[in-house]
DRENVO-735270 format. One record per residue: residue number from 1; x, y, z of N, C-alpha, C in turn. Coordinates in steps of 0.1 Angstrom, whole numbers, plus 5000, padded with zeros to 4 digits. Layout:
! DRENVO-735270
   vexke   n.px   n.py   n.pz   ca.px   ca.py   ca.pz   c.px   c.py   c.pz
     NUM      X      Y      Z       X       Y       Z      X      Y      Z
...
***
This chain:
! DRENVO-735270
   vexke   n.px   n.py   n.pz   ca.px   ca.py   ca.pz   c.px   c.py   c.pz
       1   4727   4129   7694    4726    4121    7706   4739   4112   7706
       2   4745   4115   7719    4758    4105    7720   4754   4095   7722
       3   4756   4082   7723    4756    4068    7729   4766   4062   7733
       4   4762   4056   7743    4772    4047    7756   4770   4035   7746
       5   4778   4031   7740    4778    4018    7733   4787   4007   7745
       6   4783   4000   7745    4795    3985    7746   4792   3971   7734
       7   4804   3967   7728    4802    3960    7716   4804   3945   7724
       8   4802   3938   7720    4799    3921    7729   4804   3913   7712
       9   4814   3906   7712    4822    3898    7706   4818   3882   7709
      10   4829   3877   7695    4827    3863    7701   4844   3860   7707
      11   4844   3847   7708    4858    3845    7707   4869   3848   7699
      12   4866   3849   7685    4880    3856    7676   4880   3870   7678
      13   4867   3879   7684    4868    3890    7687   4863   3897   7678
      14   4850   3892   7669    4844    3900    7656   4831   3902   7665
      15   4828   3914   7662    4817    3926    7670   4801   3914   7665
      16   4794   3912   7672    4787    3904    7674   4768   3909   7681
      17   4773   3919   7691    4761    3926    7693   4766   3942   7700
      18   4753   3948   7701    4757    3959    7704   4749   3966   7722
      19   4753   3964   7729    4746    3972    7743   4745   3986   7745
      20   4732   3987   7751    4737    4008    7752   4724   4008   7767
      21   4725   4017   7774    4720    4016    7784   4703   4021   7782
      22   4696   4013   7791    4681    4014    7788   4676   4024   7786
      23   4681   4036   7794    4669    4050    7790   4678   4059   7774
      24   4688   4053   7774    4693    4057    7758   4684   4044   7748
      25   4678   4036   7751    4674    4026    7742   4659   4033   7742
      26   4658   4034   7755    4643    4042    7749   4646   4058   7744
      27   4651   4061   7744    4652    4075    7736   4656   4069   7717
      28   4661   4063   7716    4666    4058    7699   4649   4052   7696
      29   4644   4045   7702    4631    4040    7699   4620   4048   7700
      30   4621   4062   7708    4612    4073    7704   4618   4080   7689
      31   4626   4082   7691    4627    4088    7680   4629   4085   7668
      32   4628   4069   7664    4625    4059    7652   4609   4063   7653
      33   4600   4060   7660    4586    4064    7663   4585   4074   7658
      34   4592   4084   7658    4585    4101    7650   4589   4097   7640
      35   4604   4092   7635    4609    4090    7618   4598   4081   7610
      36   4591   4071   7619    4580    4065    7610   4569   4072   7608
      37   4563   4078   7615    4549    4087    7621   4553   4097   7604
      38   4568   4105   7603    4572    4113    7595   4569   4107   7585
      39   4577   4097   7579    4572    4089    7568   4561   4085   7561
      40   4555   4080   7572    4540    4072    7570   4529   4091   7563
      41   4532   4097   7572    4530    4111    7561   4533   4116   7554
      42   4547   4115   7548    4551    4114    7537   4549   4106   7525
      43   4543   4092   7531    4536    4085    7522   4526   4083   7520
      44   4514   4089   7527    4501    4094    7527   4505   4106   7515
      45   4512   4114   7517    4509    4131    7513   4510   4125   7498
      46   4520   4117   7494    4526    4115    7479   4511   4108   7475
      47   4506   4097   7480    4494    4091    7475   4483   4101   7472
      48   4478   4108   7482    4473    4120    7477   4472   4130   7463
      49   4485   4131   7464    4487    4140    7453   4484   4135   7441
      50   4491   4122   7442    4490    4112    7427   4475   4111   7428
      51   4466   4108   7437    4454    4108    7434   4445   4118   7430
      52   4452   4132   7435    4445    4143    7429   4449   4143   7414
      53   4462   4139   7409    4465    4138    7396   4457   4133   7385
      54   4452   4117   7391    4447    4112    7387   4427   4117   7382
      55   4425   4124   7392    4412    4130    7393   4412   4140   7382
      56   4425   4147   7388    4421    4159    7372   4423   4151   7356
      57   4433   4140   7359    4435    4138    7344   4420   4130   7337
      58   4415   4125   7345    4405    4114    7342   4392   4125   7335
      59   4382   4120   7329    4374    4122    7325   4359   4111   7325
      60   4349   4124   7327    4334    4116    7334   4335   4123   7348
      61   4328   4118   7350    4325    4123    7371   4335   4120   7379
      62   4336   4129   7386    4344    4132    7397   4343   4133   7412
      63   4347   4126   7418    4342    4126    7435   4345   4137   7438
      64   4342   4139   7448    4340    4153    7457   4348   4149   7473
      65   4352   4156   7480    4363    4154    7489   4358   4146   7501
      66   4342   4150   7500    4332    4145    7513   4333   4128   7509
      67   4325   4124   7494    4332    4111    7491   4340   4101   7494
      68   4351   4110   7491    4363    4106    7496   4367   4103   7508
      69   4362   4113   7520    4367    4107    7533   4355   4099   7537
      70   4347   4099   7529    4334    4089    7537   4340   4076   7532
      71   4350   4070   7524    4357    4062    7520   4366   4052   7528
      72   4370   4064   7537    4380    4064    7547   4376   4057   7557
***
């Protein structure tokens, strides 16, 4: 994705803030929305697993999956 940038300075001329036109602002802020949405499942999926880890390594009783999402 290209972007229309305009950079907004101060007086000695050091870059200060950054402008870009509104329907490019809402396209960068959809598409941080899926990179989080992606993550946040990627950080579910790891918790997961470590928990399945944890289930096999353990010893004594074991929940069952129904358990689990009744949890939820």
């Amino acid at each position: 994705m290209k972007l229309e940038l305009a950079y907004v300075t101060d007086t000695k001329g050091r870059p200060k803030m950054v402008q870009l036109p509104i329907s490019q602002w809402k396209r960068v802020v959809s598409k941080l929305e899926k990179y989080e949405q992606v993550l946040k499942l990627k950080e579910d999926l790891e918790e997961a697993f470590t928990q399945v880890e944890i289930m096999k390594a353990a010893k004594g009783k074991k929940k069952t999956l129904s358990s689990i999402i009744n949890e939820l």
